[in-house]
N, C-alpha and C positions, 0 to 999 in steps of 0.2 A: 504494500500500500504506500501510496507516497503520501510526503510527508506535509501537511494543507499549509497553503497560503496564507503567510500572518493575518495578512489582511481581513479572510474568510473569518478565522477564530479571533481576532480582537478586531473589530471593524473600527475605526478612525482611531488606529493607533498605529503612527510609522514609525518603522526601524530605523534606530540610528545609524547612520552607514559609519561617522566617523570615530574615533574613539574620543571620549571624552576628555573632558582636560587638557588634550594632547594640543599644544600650540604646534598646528602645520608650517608654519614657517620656519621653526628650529633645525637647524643643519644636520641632517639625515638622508640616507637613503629609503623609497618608497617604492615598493612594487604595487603596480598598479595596473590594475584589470579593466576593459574596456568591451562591452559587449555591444553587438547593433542590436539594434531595435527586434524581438521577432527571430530572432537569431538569423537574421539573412545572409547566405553568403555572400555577398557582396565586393569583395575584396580578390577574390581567387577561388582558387581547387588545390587541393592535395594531388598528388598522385605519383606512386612511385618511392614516397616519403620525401618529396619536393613541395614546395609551393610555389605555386604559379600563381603571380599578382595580375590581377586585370590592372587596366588603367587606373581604377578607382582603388588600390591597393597599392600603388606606386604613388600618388597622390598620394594617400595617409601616410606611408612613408615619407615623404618628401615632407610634409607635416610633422613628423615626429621630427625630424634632423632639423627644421626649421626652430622648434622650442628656445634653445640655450639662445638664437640671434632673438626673441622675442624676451625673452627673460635672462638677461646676463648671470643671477646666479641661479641659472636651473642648469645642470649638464644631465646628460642624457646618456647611462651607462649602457645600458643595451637596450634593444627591443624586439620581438617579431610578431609580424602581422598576419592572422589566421585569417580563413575565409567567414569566421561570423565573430571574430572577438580581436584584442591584442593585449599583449602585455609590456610594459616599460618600465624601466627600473630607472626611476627620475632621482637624481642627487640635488638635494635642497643646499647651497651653499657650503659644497663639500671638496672645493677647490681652494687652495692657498687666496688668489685671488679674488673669490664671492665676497661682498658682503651680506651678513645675517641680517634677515628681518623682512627684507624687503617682499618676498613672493612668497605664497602660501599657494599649499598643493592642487586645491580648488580652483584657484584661479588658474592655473596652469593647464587643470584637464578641462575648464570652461571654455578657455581660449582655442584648446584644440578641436572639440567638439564642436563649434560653432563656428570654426573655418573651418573644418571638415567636412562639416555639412551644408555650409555654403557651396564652397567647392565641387562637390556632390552632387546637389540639384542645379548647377552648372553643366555640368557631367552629364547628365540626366536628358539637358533640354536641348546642348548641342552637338554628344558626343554619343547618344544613344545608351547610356549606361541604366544598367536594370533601373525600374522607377523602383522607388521606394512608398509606402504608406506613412502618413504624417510626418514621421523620423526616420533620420540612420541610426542613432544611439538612441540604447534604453536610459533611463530614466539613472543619475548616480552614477559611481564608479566604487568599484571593489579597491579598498587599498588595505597593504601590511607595510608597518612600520618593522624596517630591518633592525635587528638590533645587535647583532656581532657581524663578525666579518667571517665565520663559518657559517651564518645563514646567507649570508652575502652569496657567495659562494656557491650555496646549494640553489638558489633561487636566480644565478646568473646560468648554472647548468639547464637549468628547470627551462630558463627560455631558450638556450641553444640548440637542447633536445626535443622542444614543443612540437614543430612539424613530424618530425621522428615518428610520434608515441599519440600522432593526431586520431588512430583508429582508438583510441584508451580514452583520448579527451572526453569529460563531461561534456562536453560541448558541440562533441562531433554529433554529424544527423541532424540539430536541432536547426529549424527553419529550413527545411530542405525538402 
């Protein structure tokens, strides 16, 4: 049986995506999870244990590598872009050169999601790219606050093997 939708069993009460207390601007690194809307692939196909980016997957690519010229202290340790999600492993002011305080995490996946989807429904109206319904992202962003350099580590392998291990992903099949 799966497991019901918060929503269903407490009706107007949302989950907090973020952790509490936690000042997102504090110099850390964050893995962070990005699903589309509906889970759509949108972005590509697997196959072979490859991923093949459509236009619109090279585009969020070219978006993610875009961040740190958008926000001087964000770098942008790794990332890879699935056919219905992505993951990036964002460093908040974790460069000699950053300075602290200035960008918080949110504002950083706001700015991506909303040129992304600009971009998109550009895509869309002169390049034939799948239409989308209402959105390309779902609603929020999944993040974990890293907190040694041995999770580091295990969660920088976690994205290099992502494509790899896509027939295992939760995520594979859905919106398809």
């Amino acid at each position: 049986m799966p497991y019901p939708d918060r929503r269903e069993t407490r009706p107007g009460v949302t989950r907090r995506l973020r952790l509490k207390d936690h000042d997102y601007r504090s110099p850390s690194y964050y893995f962070v999870t990005i699903c589309t809307h509906d889970r759509h692939p949108y972005f590509g196909h697997i196959t072979n244990k490859t991923m093949h980016l459509t236009n619109a997957g090279q585009m969020v690519t070219t978006c993610i590598e875009d961040i740190p010229d958008q926000f001087p202290d964000i770098a942008i340790d790794s990332f890879v872009v699935m056919p219905n999600h992505l993951h990036i492993m964002i460093g908040i002011a974790v460069r000699l050169t950053d300075k602290e305080g200035e960008t918080n995490l949110s504002r950083v996946v706001q700015w991506f999601k909303m040129t992304t989807h600009r971009l998109y429904a550009e895509g869309v109206r002169n390049e034939g790219w799948l239409p989308y319904h209402r959105k390309v992202w779902q609603e929020g962003f999944h993040d974990h606050i890293v907190r040694n350099d041995k999770e580091l580590d295990i969660l920088r392998r976690y994205i290099a093997e992502n494509v790899e291990r896509w027939d295992q992903d939760q995520l594979f099949g859905d919106g398809m």
